[in-house]
N, C-alpha and C positions, 0 to 999 in steps of 0.2 A: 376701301376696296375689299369685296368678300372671296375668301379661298377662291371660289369656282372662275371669278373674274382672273385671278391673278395666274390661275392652271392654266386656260384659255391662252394667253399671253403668253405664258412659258411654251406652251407648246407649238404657237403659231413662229417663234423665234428659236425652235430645233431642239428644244429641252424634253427628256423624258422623264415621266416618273415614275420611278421602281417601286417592285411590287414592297409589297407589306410584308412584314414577318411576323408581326402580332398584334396585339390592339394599342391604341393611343389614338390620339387627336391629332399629331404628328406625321406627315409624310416627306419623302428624302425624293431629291431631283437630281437630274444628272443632266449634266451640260457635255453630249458628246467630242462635240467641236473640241471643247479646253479642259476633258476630263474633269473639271468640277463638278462638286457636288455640293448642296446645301438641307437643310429640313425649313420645312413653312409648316405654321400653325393650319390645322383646317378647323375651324370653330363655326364652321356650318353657316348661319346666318348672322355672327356679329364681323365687325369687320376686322381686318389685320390692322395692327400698328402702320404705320410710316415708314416709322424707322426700321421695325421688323423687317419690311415688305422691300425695303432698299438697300438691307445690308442681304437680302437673300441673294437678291440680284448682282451683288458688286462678287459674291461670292462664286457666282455662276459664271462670272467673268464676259456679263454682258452690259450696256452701256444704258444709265436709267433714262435716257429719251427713247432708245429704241424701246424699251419697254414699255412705254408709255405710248409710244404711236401704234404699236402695233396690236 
């Protein structure tokens, strides 16, 4: 799954992501609902790991089907 798919996702399930403070390939997400936050790679057109992309999620303290269905 590539960054923009997994942005889409996060934000259709309440998640925002905060602005930038500098450069990198890296961006930070904030899970209002349960005050977490996490970083996901954005590597533009390759895709994210798996496991990356699932530990973002556990971190956000969201549940990995619902992220998948939604």
């Amino acid at each position: 799954m590539k960054y923009r798919e997994a942005a889409k996702k996060l934000e259709r399930l309440g998640c925002q992501e905060l602005p930038r403070r500098g450069s990198g390939s890296h961006r930070k997400w904030l899970n209002p609902a349960t005050q977490r936050a996490t970083v996901l790679p954005d590597w533009g057109s390759k895709d994210l790991k798996l496991g990356t992309l699932r530990a973002a999620v556990k971190q956000l303290g969201l549940e990995w089907e619902k992220f998948e269905k939604s």
